[in-house]
N, C-alpha and C positions, 0 to 999 in steps of 0.2 A: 504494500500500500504506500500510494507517495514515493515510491523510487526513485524515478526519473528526478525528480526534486532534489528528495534525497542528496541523489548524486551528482547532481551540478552544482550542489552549496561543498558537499564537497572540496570537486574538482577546482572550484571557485578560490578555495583555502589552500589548496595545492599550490594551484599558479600565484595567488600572491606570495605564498613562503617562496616560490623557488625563483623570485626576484630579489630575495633578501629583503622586502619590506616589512617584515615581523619571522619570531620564530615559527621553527616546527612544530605541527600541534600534535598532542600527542594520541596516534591511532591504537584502542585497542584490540589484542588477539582475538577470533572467534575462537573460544574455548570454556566449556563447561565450567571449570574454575575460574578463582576468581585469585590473582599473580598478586604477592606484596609487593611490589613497587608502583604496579597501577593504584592498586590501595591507596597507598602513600600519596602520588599525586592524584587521585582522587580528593583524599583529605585535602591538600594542599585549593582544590579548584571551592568545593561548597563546604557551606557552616550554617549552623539555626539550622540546621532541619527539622523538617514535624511533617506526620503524618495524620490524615483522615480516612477510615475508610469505612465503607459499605460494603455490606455481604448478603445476598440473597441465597437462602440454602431450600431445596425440596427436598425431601424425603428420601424418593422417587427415582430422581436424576443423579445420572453418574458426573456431572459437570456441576461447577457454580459460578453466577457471575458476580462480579465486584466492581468496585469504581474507589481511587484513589486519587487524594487530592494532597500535593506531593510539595511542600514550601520547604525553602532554601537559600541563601543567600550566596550568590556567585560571586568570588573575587576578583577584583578588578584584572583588566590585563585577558582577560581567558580568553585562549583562540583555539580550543581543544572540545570536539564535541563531547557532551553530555550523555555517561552512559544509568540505564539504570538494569538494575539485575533483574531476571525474570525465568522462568524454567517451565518451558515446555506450553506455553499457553496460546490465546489468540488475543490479540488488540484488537479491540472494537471501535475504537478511536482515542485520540490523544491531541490535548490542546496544549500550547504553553502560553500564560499570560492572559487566556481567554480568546484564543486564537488559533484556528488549525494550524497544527505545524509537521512539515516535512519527519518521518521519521522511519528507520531502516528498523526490522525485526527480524534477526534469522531463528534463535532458537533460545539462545544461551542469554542476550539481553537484547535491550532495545538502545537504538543510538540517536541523538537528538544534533542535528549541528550546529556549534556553538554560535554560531549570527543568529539563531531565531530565541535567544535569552539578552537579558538587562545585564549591567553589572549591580550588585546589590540584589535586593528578594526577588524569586521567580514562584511560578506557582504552574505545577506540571499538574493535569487531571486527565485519566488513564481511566476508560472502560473496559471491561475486558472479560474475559472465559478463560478456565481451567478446571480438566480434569480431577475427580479427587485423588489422591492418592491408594495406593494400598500396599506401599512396603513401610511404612511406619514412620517416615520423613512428609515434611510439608503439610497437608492438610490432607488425614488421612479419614478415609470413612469404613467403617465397619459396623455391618448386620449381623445382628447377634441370632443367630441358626433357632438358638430355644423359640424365640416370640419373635422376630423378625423384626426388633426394634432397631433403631440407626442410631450411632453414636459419631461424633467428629471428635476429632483434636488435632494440635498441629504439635510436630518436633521438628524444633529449626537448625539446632547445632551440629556442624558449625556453620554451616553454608547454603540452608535447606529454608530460609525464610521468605528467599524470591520463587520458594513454589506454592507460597500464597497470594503472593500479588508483588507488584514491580517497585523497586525500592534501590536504596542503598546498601549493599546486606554488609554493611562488614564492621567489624567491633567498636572501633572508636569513632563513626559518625553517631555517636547517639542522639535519640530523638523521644520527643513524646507521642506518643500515640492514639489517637479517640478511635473511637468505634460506634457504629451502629448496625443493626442485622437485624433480616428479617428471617424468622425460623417457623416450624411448625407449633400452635399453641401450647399444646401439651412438654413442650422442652423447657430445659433448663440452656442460659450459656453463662458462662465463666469465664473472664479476662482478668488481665493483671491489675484491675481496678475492679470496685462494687461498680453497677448500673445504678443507672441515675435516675432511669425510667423504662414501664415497658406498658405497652401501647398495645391493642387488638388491631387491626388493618382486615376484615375481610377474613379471619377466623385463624392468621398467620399472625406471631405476635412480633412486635417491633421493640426489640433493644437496643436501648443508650447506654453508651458508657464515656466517661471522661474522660482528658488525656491522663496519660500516664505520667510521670515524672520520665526525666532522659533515659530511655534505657536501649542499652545494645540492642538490633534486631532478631538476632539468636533467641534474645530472651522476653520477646511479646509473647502472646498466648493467647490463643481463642480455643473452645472447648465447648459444647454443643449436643445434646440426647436428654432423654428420660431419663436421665441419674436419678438413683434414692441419695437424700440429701438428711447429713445428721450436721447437729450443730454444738459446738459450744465457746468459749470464752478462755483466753489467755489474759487476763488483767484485763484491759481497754481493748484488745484486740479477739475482731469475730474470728473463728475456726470454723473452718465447713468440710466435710469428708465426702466425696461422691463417689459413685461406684454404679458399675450396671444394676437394673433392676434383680437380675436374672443371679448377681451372685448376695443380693444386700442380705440373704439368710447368712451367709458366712463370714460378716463384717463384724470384726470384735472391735466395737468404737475405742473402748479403756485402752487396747493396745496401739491405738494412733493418738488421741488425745492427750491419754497422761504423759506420757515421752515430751507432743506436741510443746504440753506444758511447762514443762519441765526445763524441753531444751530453750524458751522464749525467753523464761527468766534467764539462764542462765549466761545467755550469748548479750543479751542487752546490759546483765551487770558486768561480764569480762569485755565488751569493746568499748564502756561507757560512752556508747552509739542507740540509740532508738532503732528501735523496727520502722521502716519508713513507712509503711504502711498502714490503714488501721482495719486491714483484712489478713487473712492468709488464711490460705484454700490447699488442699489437697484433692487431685482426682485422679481416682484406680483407672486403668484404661487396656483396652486390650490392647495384642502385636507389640507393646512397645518396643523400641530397641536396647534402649540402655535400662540400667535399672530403675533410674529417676534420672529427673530433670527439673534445674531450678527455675524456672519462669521465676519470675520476680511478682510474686502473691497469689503465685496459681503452680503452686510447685505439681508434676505429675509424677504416677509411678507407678511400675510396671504390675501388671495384675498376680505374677507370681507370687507377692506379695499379701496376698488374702488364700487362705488356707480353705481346703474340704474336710477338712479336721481340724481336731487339736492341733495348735503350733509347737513345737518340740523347744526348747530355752535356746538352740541355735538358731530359732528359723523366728523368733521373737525378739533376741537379741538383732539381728540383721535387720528388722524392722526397727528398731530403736536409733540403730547405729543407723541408717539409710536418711531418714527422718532427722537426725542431727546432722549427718552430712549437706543435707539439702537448704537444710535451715541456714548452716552457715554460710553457702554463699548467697542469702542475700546481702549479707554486708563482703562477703570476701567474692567477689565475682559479678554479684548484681548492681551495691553502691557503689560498689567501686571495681573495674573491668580491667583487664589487660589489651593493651592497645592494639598488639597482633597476636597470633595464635601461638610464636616462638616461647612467647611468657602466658601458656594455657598452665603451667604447673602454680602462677599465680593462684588460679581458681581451685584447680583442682586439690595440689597436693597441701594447700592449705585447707580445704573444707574437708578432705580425710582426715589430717590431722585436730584440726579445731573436732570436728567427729564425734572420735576416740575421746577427744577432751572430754567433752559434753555427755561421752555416754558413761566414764569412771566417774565423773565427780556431781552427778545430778542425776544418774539416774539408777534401777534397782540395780543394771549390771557393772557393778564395780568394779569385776574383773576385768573390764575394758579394755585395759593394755596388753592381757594376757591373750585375749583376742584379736586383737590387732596385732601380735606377734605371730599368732598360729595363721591369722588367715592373711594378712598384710605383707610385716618383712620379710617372712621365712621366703613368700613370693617374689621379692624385691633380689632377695640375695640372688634368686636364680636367673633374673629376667636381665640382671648384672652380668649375669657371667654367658650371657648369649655373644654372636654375632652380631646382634642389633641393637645392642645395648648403644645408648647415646645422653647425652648431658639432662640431667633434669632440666634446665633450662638452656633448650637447645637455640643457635643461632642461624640455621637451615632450615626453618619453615617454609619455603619459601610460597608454596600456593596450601588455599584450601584443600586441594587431594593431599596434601604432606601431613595438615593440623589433622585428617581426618584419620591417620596412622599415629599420632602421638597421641591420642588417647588410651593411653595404653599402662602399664604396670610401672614405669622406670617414669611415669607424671605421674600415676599418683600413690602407691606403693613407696617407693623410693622416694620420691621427692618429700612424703609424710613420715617417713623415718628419719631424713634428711633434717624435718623441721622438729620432728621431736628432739634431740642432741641443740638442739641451741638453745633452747630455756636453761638445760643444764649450765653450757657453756656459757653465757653472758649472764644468767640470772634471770628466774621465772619472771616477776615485776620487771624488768627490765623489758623482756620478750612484751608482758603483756601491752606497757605503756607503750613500743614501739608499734605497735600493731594498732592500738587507737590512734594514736597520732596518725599512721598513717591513714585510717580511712576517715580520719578527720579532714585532711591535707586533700583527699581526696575526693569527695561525696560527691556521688552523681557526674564520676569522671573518668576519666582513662588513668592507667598506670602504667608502668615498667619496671622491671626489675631492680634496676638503680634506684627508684622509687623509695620501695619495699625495703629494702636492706637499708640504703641510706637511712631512712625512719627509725631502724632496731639501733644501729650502730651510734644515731644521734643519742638515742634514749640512755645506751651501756654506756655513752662515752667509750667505744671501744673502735677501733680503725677496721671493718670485716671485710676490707676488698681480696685480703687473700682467701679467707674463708667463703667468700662469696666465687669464686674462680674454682676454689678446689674441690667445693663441694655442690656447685650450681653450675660450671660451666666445663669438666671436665667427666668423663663417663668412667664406670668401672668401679668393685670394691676391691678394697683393699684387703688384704689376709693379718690378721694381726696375735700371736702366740705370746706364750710368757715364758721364760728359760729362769730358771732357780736354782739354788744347791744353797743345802743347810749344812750348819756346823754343830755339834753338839744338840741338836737336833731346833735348833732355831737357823732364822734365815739368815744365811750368812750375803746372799747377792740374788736379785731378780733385774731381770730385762726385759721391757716389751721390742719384743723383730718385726717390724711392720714391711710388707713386701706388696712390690706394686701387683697392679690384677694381672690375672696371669691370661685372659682371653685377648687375643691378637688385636682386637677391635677396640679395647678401651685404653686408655690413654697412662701410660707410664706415670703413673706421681705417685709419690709418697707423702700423704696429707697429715693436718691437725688437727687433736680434737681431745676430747676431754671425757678420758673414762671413771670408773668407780672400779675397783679390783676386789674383789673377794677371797677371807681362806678358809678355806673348807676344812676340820677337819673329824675324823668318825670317832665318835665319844658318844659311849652308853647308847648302843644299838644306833645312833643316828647321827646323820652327819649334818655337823651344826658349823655355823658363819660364826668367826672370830670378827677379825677387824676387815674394817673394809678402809680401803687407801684412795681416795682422788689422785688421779695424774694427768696432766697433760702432757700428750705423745707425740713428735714430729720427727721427720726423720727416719732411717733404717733401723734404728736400734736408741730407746730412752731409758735409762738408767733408774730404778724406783728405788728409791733410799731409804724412803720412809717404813718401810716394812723391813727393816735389817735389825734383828733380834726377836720377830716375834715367832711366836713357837713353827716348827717346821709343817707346813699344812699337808693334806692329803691330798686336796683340789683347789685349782688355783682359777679362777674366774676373770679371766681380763674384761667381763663385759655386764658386772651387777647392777644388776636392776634394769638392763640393756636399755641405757642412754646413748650408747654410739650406736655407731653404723660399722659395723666389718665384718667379713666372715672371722668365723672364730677358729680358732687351733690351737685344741688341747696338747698338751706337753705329754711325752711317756708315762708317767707318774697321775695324771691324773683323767690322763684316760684308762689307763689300768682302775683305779679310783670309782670314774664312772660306771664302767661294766660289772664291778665289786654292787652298788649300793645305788644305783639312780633309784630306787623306790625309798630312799634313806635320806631325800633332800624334804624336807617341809614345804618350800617355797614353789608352787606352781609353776612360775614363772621361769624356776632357773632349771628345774627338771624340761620343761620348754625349750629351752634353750640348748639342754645336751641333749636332749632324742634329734634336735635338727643338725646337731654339730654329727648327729653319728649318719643320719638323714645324706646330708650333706656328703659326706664319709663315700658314700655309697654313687653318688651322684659324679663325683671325680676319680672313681675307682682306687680306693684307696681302703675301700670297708667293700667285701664279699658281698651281692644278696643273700647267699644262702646265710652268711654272718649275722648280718640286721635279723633277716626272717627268724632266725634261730635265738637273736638274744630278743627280740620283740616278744614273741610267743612265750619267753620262759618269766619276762617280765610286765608286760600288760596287763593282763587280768588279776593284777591288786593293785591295779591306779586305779584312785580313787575321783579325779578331779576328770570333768566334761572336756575338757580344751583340753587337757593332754591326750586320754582317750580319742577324741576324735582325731586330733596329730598323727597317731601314732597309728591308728586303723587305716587313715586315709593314704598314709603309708605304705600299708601293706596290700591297700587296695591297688595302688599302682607299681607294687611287688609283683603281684597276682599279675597285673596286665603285662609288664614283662617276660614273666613266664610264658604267657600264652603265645607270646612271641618266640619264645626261646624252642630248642628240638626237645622231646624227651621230658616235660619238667610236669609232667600229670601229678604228681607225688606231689608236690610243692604246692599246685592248686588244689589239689584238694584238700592238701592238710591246711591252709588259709580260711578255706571254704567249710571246713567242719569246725576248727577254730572259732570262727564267726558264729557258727548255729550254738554250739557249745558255751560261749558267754551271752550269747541271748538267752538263753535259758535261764543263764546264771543269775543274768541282772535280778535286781531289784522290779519289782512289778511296776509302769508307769514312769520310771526311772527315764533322767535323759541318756544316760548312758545305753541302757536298754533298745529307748529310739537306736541309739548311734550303732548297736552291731546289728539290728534288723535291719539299717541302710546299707551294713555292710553287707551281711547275709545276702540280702537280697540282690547286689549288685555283684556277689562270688560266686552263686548258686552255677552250678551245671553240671553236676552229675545225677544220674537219675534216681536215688535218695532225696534229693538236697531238691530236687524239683518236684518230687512229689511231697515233702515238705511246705514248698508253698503253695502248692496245690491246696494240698489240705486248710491252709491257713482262707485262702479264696474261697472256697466252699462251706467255709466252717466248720470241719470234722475235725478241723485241730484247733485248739485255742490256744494262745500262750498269757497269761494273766496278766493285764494292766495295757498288752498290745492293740489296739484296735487298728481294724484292718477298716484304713478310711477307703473316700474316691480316689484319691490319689495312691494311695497304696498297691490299691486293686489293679489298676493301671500295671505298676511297675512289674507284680508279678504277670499278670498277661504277659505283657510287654517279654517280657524273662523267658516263658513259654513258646512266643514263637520265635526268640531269636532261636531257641534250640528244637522247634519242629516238636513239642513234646506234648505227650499229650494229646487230645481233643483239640490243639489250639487253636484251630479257624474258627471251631464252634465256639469258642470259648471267647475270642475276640468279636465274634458278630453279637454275643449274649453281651460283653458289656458296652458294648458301641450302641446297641438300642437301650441299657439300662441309664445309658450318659448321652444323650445328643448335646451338648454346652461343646463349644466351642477348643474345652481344651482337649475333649475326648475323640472330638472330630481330630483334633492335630496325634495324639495319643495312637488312636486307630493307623492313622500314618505310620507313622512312627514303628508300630506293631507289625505292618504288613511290608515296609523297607527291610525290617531288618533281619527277614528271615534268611539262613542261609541256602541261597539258591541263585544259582547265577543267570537264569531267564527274571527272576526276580529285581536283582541288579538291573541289568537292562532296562526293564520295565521303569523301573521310577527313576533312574538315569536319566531316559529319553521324557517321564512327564517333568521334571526339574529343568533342562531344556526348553523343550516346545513349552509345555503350558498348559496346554491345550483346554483345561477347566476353568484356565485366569486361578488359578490356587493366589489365593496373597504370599505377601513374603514369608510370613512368622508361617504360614503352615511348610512352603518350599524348605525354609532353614531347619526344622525339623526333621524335616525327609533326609538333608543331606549331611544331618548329624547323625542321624541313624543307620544309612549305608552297609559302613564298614565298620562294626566292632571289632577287638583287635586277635579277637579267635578265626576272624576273615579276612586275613590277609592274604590265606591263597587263593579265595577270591577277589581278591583288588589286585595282586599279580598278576592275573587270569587278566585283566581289564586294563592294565598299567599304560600302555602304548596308547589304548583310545582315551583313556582321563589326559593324560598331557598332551595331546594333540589339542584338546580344546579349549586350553587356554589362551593362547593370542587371539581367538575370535569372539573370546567371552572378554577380555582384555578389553578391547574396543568398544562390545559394545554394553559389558554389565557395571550394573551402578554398584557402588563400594559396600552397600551394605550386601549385595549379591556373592559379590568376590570375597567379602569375609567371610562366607559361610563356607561357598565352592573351593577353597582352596584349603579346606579339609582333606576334599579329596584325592588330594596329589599323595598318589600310592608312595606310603613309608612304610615298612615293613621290616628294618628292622634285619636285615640281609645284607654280607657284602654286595652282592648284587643290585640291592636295591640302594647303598651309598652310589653304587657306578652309575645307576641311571638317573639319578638325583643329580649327580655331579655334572653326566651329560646335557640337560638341559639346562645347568645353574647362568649359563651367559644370557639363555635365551627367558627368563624370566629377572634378572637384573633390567630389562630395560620397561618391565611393564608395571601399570601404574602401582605406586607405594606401597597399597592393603596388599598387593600380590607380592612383588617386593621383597616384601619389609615380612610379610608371614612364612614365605617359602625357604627363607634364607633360614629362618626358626627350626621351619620341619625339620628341612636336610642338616642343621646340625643335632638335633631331638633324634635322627636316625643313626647316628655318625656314633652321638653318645649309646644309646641302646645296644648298638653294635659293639660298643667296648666294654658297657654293664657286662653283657653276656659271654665277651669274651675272657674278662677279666675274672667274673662267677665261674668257670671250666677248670 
């Protein structure tokens, strides 16, 4: 539309740059992303932005149309057309200033030429259509199969807010936002603001809402269905919890709200900062992709999240901990934003950590840290010692495809460990006053890393540009031991040996930082903490004085109360020590610690499988404590997956696999522990005991006391049944696929009929993941190709291996990221020299394609590389 025009205002701007009478303006790429330097001078062309928009939604219709009216302020000088972001829609028309104007739309944005704008305020208004979505980006729509009810919502991050309507999309043009929408009467909508008013029009109701305060485009939010709607009160601020109708029987309000409560106090008296708000909303939603998402007073969150049973204290804590992560960034991410996506660990790895804060010190689960250790760092350490390991604050962002790969473990695992260690180090009051200050400094604006630290460093009076380099701008942990020898059985000398990472990829330094050491020694049956030593360590080797006389320990802890960051490596003596008595330590936390250091052991081949497996099973079933039980299960759960890998290793699986049934038993009735080996149970099961075992649990002919076998439960044994053909199983999954038609039984069912093992099977949901051919949405697709290949089918993904990697450069091209994160599971690992040679064979040929593929395959093939050495090294 308007071409020719188009292109002679143009052409028009060509011929006068290339007389020299003004510069070159700047053109940009047709390309889906969106490039940080166009960014940059984007920012540099418009300021004042604000948005208005319109939404007309039916029911009905798989499209909806909108109208935006787009004010801006252009800086003087501007001879570079005007682009605005937009994904995949149609222009209905476009004015600028109240004036048709010339404009180009291929697909990825729309371009306006800079002569048909003012210098000073412009005012662009945009008609338009768009698809809804159904992979769980943009504005997506979902029917809910029970009652055929329609729900919307949009996820924008980080680059997914121009497939709502045509904008700005990118972090530091903030803006405020109004809204109005006309929906079906019977609906609720939900925005980052209360409605102002809603109106009947013709039996369709018409909602207002006011602008927003500035906020990034990532972080608007419109939300839209028959929600059940509960309510209550944080001090002066309203709470509202939504959810499908179809699941509101399984909504434990107490477990959103009192948290909710909990974590408002606590985040407004640690930033001495206000809620800027005087709403905050929560809405359950189906497909999501992430787990949540902060919209700024309309935080969302994934429906796995609401239980068909009882929640077990892990799947309760997660909800608590989720809920404090979200909450913080409205002051760490929403009030104040990171100006490009290279400083995304601003948001992120600081709302992990603030989190964990919020969930030890205000709420029931105190153990907090302990949980954060088992599911967080243990994570961090590994995702360190990859191939793809790179800076918590990385300096190569360079486009939204790159920010859309660093959302990932090493932002906010890492980087939340990273920030735990410097309260220690500068002083908790010191940390906290830096952290107000700075979103004081910054309200309602952009930031930057120098920001940030500047702010801590003003507060400690302390200079942190090296600690800010070695521990934000450099990749990789470091290894760090204790070496000692006593005299007369006191300490005569200790050293901490600090040595750089030893993975090719991360960056040679030997950093600073500031541990707590502990001595352990075994007195009257249990081994008890003497002194404990602060030091600060830098350098290959630090000198600890302070502990020179005291009695000769049995176990030496470089890392109590685990304030730093390092892999750990126990000394001769006190890994003999540990193997002696790990059920002989009190402390949670530091028994935590040595099952990952031996964890760990196992992971750089330096500790046997058959070793762990053997000191696990003789020492597990008299731990006492949830978090190490699950550590240490979840362990041998992927022990077990090894084996299945390895030639020969049946003996090893089953003894796992009756291990697991045998302390289920054991437990305590109702017990969380109890949960924890029937997830295990349940995910070991395969020999035909062990399966008719769950059978029986399915039917009811066996009962285990305090166990209930929920919807979800039921599910997983199915599921269990036809990956091994056993049994009735077809019968058995059409009887619970008609007792569940809900949406996740539909995906469930999938799930059930992928994974059986048969290679026309394969095929089969191969080619509908491909073609399509039913429109399945994504969350069901991503399912299917998580279910595939479990890792007792490897020789059928071998059988297949040549046709899965052939399809990647043309799914390369043309599949969206959240497509390719799921599909590039399937790149046959197995865990084979041979399959290291075929991995390596193609590794040039997926180096050049985009990031999620990348940046996940370089993972695999070294995930196969390591496997291959586990098992060689186990022989």
């Amino acid at each position: 539309m308007n071409k020719n025009t188009f292109l002679f205002s143009l052409l028009f701007l060509l011929l006068f740059n290339s007389l020299g009478l003004a510069a070159q303006p700047v053109i940009r790429q047709q390309l889906q992303l969106l490039d940080q330097d166009y960014a940059a001078f984007r920012k540099s062309q418009v300021s004042n932005v604000s948005y208005a928009l319109s939404v007309e939604v039916e029911a009905e219709s798989d499209v909806f149309n909108g109208a935006v009216e787009i004010s801006f302020d252009l800086n003087d000088g501007n001879i570079s057309p005007i682009t605005l972001d937009f994904d995949a829609g149609e222009i209905l028309s476009l004015t600028v200033n109240g004036n048709a104007a010339p404009w180009e739309y291929e697909r990825w944005f729309i371009t306006v030429p800079a002569i048909q704008f003012n210098s000073g305020n412009n005012e662009v208004e945009i008609e338009y259509r768009r698809p809804f979505s159904t992979d769980g980006d943009g504005l997506h729509k979902f029917t809910d199969p029970e009652n055929g009810e329609v729900y919307l919502y949009t996820n924008f991050e980080p680059y997914n807010a121009n497939r709502f309507f045509p904008m700005f999309d990118q972090p530091n043009l903030k803006a405020p936002f109004s809204l109005d929408v006309l929906v079906p009467e019977n609906w609720e909508v939900i925005s980052n603001m209360r409605e102002s008013a809603i109106t009947n029009i013709n039996g369709s109701n018409h909602w207002q809402f006011p602008p927003t305060p500035p906020v990034s485009t990532y972080l608007y939010s419109f939300h839209a269905g028959p929600f059940s709607i509960w309510e209550d009160q944080a001090g002066d601020i309203a709470l509202r919890l939504f959810a499908r109708s179809s699941l509101a029987e399984y909504v434990n309000t107490d477990e959103w709200f009192i948290p909710t409560q909990q974590f408002m106090a606590f985040f407004q008296d640690y930033f001495d900062v206000p809620y800027p708000l005087n709403k905050y909303d929560q809405i359950v939603v189906p497909d999501f992709n992430p787990g949540a998402m902060e919209n700024i007073g309309a935080v969302t969150f994934n429906e796995a999240y609401i239980s068909r049973g009882e929640k077990s204290i892990l799947e309760r804590s997660r909800l608590a901990y989720v809920i404090a992560h979200e909450m913080a960034h409205m002051w760490f991410g929403d009030l104040v934003t990171m100006n490009w996506w290279n400083d995304l660990w601003l948001n992120e790895s600081f709302a992990t950590y603030m989190g964990y804060l919020a969930l030890s010190s205000a709420s029931e689960f105190t153990n907090g840290w302990d949980i954060f250790y088992s599911r967080d760092k243990s994570r961090a350490y590994v995702a360190d010692d990859r191939v793809t390991t790179h800076p918590v604050a990385p300096s190569d962002v360079r486009t939204t495809a790159d920010a859309f790969s660093v959302f990932d473990i090493i932002t906010y695992q890492k980087g939340s460990s990273v920030l735990k260690q410097l309260p220690y180090f500068i002083g908790e009051e010191n940390f906290r006053q830096g952290v107000s200050n700075y979103l004081k400094a910054n309200s309602f604006g952009n930031a930057t890393l120098d920001d940030f630290v500047n702010s801590l460093a003003d507060s400690a009076g302390m200079d942190l540009s090296q600690w800010q380099k070695e521990w934000l701008q450099e990749a990789g942990a470091n290894t760090v031991r204790t070496d000692f020898s006593c005299t007369d059985n006191t300490i005569s000398s200790m050293r901490l040996v600090q040595s750089v990472p030893e993975i090719a990829t991360a960056d040679k330094v030997l950093r600073s930082q500031r541990t707590l050491i502990g001595l352990y020694r075994y007195t009257d049956n249990a081994m008890v903490l003497g002194n404990t030593v602060p030091v600060t360590y830098s350098g290959p080797v630090t000198w600890v004085t302070d502990v020179i006389g005291e009695p000769c320990p049995d176990l030496v802890l470089p890392n109590e109360n685990d304030h730093a960051y390092f892999e750990m490596q126990l000394d001769p003596i006190s890994m003999e020590t540990l193997r002696e008595h790990i059920n002989d330590f009190s402390n949670a936390t530091t028994r935590l610690m040595l099952w990952e250091s031996l964890w760990s052991s196992v992971r750089k081949t330096t500790l046997s499988l058959d070793d762990f497996m053997t000191f696990a099973l003789a020492n597990i079933a008299t731990e006492g404590n949830d978090d190490v039980v699950r550590q240490v299960s979840g362990n041998l759960a992927t022990a077990f997956n090894y084996y299945t890998l390895f030639e020969n290793q049946d003996n090893q699986r089953e003894t796992l696999q009756n291990f697991a049934w045998e302390q289920l038993n054991a437990a305590t009735p109702g017990s969380e522990i109890q949960k924890i080996w029937y997830d295990n149970f349940a995910n070991l099961a395969h020999t035909p005991e062990a399966l008719d075992s769950l059978l029986a649990l399915l039917d009811g002919t066996q009962v285990i006391p305090g166990l209930e076998i929920d919807q979800d439960k039921r599910w997983n044994i199915v599921l269990t049944l036809n990956r091994y053909l056993y049994s009735d199983y077809e019968s058995l999954l059409a009887q619970e696929r008609a007792n569940d038609p809900s949406d996740e039984g539909i995906n469930m069912a999938m799930a059930a009929q992928a994974i059986r093992p048969l290679a026309q099977t394969k095929e089969e949901f191969l080619n509908l993941v491909l073609e399509n051919p039913d429109e399945l949405k994504l969350a069901t697709l991503r399912t299917i190709m998580f279910s595939l290949f479990p890792s007792e089918q490897s020789a059928l993904m071998d059988a297949m291996a040549d046709e899965l990697l052939t399809l990647y450069p043309g799914l390369n091209e043309s599949g969206s990221e959240r497509f390719l994160d799921a599909f590039i599971e399937l790149v046959p690992a197995t865990c084979t020299e041979q399959s290291n040679t075929r991995l390596a064979q193609v590794s040039d040929i997926f180096s050049e394609f985009k990031p999620v593929l990348a940046t996940r395959f370089l993972q695999i093939q070294q995930a196969d590389q390591r496997c291959v050495n586990i098992r060689n090294f186990n022989q």
